[in-house]
C-alpha positions as CSV (number, residue, x, y, z in Angstrom):
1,X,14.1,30.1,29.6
2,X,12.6,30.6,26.3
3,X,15.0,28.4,23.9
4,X,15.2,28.5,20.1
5,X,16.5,26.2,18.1
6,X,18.8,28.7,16.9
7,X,20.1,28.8,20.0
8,X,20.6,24.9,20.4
9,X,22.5,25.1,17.0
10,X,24.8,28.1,18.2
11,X,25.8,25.7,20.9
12,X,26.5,22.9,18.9
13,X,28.3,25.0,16.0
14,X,30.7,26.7,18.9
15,X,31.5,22.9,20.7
16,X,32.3,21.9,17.2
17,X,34.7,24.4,15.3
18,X,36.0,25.8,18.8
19,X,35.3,29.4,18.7
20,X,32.9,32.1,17.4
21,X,34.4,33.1,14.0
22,X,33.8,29.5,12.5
23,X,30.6,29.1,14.3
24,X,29.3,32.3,12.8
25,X,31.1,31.1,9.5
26,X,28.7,28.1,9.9
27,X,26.1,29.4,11.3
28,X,26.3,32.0,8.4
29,X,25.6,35.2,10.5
30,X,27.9,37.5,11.6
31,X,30.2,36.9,14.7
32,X,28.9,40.0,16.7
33,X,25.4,38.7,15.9
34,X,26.8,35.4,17.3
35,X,28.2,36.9,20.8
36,X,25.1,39.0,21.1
37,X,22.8,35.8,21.1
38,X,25.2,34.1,23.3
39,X,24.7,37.1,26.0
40,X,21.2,36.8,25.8
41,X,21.4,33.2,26.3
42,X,23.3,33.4,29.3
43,X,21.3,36.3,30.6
44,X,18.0,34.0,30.6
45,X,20.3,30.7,31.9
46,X,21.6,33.0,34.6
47,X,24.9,31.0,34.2
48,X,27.8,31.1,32.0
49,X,27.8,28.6,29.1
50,X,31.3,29.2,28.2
51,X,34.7,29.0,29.3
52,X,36.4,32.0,27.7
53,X,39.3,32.0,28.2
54,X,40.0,28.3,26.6
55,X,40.9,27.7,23.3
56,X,39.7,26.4,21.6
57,X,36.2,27.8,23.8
58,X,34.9,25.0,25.9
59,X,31.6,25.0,27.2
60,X,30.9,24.9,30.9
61,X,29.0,22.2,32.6
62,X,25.7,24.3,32.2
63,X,26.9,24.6,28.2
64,X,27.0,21.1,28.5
65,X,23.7,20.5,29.4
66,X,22.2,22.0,26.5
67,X,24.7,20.4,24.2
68,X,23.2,17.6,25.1
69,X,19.8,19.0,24.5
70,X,20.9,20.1,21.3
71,X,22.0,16.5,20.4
72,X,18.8,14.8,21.3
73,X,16.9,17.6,19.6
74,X,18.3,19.0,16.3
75,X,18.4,15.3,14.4
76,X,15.4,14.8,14.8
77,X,14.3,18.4,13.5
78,X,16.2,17.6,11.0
79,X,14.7,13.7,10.0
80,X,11.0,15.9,10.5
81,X,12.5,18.6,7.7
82,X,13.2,15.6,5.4
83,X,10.5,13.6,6.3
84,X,7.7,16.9,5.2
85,X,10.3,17.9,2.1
86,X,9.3,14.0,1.3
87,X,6.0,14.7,1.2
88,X,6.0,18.2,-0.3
89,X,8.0,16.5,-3.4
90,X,5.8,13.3,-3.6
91,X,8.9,11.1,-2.5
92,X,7.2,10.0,0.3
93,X,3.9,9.4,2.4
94,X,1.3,6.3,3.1
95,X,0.2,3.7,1.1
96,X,-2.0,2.0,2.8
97,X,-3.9,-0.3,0.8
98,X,-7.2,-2.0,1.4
99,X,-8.3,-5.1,-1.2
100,X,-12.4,-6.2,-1.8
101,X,-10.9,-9.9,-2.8
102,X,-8.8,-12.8,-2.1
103,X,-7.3,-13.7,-5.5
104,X,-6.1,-9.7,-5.8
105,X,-2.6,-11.2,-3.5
106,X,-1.9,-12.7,-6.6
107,X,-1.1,-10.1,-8.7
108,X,-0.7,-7.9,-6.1
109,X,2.4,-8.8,-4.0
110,X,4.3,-8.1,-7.5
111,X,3.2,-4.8,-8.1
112,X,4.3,-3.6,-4.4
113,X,7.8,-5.1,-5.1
114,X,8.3,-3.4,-8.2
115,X,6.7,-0.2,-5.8
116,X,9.2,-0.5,-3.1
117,X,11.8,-0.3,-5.0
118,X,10.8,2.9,-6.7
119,X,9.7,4.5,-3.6
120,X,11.5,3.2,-0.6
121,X,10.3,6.2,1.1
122,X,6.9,5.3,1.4
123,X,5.3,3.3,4.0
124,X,2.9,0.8,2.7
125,X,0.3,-2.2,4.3
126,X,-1.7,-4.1,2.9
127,X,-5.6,-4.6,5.0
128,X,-7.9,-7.2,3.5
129,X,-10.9,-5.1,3.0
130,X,-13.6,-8.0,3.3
131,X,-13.2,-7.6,7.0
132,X,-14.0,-4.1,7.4
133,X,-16.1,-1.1,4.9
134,X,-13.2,-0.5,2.9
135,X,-14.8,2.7,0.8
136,X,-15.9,4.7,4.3
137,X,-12.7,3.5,5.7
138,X,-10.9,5.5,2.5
139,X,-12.9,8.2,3.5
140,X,-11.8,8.7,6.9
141,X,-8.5,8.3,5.4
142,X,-7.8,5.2,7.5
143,X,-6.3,4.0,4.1
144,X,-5.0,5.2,0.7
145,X,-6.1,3.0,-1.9
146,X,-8.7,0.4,-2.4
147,X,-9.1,-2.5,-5.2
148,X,-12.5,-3.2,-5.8
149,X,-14.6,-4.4,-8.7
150,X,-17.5,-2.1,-7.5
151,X,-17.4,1.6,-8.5
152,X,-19.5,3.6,-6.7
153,X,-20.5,7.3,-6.7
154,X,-18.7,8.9,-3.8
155,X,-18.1,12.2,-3.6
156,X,-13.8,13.0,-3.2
157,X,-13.4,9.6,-4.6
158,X,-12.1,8.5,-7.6
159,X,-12.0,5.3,-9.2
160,X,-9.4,4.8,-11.7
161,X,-9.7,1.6,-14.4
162,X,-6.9,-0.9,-13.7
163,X,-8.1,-3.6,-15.9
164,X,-10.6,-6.0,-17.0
165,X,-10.8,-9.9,-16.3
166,X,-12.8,-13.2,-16.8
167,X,-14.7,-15.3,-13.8
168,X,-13.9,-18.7,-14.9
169,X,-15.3,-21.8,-14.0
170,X,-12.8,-24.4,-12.5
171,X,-13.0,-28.1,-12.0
172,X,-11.5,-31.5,-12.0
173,X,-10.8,-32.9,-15.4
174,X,-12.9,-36.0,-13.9
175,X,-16.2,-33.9,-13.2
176,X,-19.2,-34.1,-16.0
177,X,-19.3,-30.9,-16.5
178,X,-15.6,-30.9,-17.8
179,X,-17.4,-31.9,-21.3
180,X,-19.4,-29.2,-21.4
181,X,-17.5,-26.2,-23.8
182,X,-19.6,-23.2,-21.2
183,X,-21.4,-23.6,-18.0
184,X,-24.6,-21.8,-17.6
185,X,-26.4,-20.8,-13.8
186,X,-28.4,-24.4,-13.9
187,X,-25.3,-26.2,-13.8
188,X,-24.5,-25.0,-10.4
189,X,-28.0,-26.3,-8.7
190,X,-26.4,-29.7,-8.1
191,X,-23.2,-29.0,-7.2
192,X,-20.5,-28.1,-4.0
193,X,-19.5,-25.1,-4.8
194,X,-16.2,-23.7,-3.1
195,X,-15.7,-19.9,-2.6
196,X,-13.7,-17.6,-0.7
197,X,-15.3,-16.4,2.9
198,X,-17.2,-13.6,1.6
199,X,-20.7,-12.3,1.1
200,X,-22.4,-13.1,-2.1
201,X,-23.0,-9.9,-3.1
202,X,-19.2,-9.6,-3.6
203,X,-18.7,-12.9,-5.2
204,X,-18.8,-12.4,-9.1
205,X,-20.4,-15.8,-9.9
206,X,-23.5,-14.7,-7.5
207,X,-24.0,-11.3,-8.1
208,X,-23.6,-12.0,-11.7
209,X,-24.6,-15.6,-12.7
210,X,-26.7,-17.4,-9.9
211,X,-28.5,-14.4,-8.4
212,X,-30.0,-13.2,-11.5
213,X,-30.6,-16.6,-12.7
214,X,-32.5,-17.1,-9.3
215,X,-30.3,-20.6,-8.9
216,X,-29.1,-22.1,-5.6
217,X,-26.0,-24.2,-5.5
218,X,-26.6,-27.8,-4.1
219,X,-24.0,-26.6,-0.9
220,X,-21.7,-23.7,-0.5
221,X,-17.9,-24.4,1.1
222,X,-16.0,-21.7,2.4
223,X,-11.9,-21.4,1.5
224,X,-9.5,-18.7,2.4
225,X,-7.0,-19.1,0.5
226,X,-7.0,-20.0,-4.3
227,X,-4.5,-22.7,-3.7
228,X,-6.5,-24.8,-1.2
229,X,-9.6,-24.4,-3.9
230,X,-8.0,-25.9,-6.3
231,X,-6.4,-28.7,-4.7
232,X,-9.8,-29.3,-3.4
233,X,-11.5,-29.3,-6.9
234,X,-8.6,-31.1,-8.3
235,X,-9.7,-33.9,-5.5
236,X,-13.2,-33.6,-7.1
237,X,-14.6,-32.3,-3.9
238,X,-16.7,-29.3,-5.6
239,X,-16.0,-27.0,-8.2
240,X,-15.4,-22.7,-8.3
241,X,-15.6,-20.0,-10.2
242,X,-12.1,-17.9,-9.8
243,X,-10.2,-14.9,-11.8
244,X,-8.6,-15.9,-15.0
245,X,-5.5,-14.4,-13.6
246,X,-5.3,-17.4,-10.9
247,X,-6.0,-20.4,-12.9
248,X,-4.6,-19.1,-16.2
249,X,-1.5,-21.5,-15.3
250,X,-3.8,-23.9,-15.3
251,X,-4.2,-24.4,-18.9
252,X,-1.5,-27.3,-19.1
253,X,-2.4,-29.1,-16.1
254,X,-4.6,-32.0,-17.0
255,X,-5.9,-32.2,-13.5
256,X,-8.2,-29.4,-14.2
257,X,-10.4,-28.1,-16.7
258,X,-11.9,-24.5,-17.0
259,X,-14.5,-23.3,-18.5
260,X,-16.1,-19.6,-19.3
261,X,-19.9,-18.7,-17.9
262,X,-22.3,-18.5,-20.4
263,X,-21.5,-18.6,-24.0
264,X,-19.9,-15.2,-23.9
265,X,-18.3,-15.3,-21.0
266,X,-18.1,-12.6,-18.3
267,X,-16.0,-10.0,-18.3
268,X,-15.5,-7.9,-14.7
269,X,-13.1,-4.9,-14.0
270,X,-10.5,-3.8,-11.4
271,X,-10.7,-0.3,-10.1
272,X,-8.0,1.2,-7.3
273,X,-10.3,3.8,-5.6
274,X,-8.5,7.1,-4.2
275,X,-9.1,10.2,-2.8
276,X,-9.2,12.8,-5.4
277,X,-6.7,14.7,-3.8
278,X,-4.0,11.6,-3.7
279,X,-4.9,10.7,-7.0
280,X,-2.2,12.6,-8.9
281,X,0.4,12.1,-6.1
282,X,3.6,10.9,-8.1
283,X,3.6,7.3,-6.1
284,X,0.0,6.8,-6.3
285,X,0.4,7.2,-10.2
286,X,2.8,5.0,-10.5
287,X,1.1,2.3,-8.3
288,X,-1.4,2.6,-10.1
289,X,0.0,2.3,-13.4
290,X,1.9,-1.0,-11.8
291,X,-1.5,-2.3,-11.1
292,X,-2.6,-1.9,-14.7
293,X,0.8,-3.2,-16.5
294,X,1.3,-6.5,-14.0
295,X,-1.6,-9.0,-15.4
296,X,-0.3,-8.1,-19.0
297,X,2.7,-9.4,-17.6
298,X,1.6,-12.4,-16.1
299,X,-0.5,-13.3,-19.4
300,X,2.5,-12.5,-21.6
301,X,4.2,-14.9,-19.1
302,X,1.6,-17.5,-19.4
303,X,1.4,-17.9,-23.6
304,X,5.3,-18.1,-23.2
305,X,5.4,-20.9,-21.1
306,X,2.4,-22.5,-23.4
């Protein structure tokens, strides 16, 4: 038999209004259109599909059979229309989001709640990117988005601003360098210092303090997660260098002290790289413009509660 799925919804539109005028109403062709398919049906099935001479029209066992085809079939053709009219209109798709550092949860987990709300449509994950090559893995379009302080020049990609933040220098209000108003590279040589579990070519206070400087740190303890650094440093066990955004709340507490690097301070940005082509796509837009509006929020947040 060569079935259509025409011929699966002629079989479903007879069992449901009971005969061939409404079916063809439904169907919106004409009813000798209707019992001409229905003979060619039959002639392929080699049985009868209906009982004729029933009203309303019943469908014979064989009928039957494809009814229940038609069942299994037709919703899900039609879940697979919706699903690509999704993604023609920008409703939904993949956002699958791969992030170059720890602290970025932070700010993060917000700006996919506000997301999911706006786009319920759209199926989103979050891989921590220190644990694979994030940028090639974009590239194979393994995943969507990636947050990363290090433009590169890749061709297809693009690398869209999100916005800029400080390294700070963290540590008990007990330690001697809390008197100090900046800490400089030579500070470090004597002292623990507690990171996350990543390369130093990725951590901002080596590839842009202690590297340059040419400085070693006295020891080096690895920390997944901000809040276990800090109540480490609060203990006076080391000190670290983390994103203003994570120990801005810190301000108040009298446990800690922090402190820019150098007497300028550094200033780092966030990029979310995409492929050019998803760059535009309504609900990469708006994630991205999420990303650039949450740490506003959270400092707006912050001088309030100061």
């Amino acid at each position: 038999m060569h079935l259509e799925f025409r011929h699966l919804r002629t079989i479903r539109a007879i069992h449901e209004e009971g005969g061939l005028a409404k079916a063809a109403d439904t169907l919106h062709i004409t009813q000798s259109a209707l019992s001409h398919q229905i003979k060619g049906l039959e002639a392929q099935a080699g049985v009868e599909l209906f009982v004729r001479r029933s009203k309303p029209m019943r469908l014979s066992p064989a009928g039957m059979k494809l009814l229940r085809l038609a069942e299994e079939i037709l919703p899900r053709i039609a879940a697979l229309e919706e699903e690509f009219s999704g993604l023609r209109s920008g409703k939904s798709g993949r956002l699958h989001i791969a992030i170059e550092c720890h602290a970025c949860f932070d700010w993060l987990l917000p700006v996919l709640e506000g997301f999911r709300t706006a786009w319920p449509d759209v199926d989103v994950d979050i891989r921590p990117g220190l644990q694979f090559e994030a940028l090639p893995a974009l590239m194979r379009e393994e995943v969507d988005l990636v947050i990363s302080s290090d433009p590169e020049d890749l061709p297809g990609i693009d690398f869209t601003p999100l916005f800029d933040y400080e390294p700070v220098f963290v540590a008990s209000s007990q330690h001697p360098l809390a008197a100090k108003n900046f800490i400089e590279a030579e500070d470090f040589r004597d002292e623990l210092l507690i990171t996350y579990p990543v390369e130093r070519a990725r951590l901002d206070v080596f590839s842009q303090l202690l590297i340059p400087a040419g400085v070693e740190p006295k020891g080096i303890r690895q920390v997944e997660l901000s809040a276990v650094i800090l109540l480490l440093v609060a203990s006076n066990r080391g000190v670290s260098v983390l994103p203003d955004w994570v120990v801005r709340e810190l301000r108040n507490n009298a446990s800690y002290v922090t402190r820019p690097l150098t007497s300028t301070g550094l200033t780092r940005r966030l990029y979310g790289a995409t492929r050019a082509d998803d760059t535009t796509k309504p609900f990469m837009s708006h994630v991205l413009k999420l990303a650039r509006t949450e740490p506003l929020k959270l400092q707006r947040k912050t001088a309030a509660a100061e």
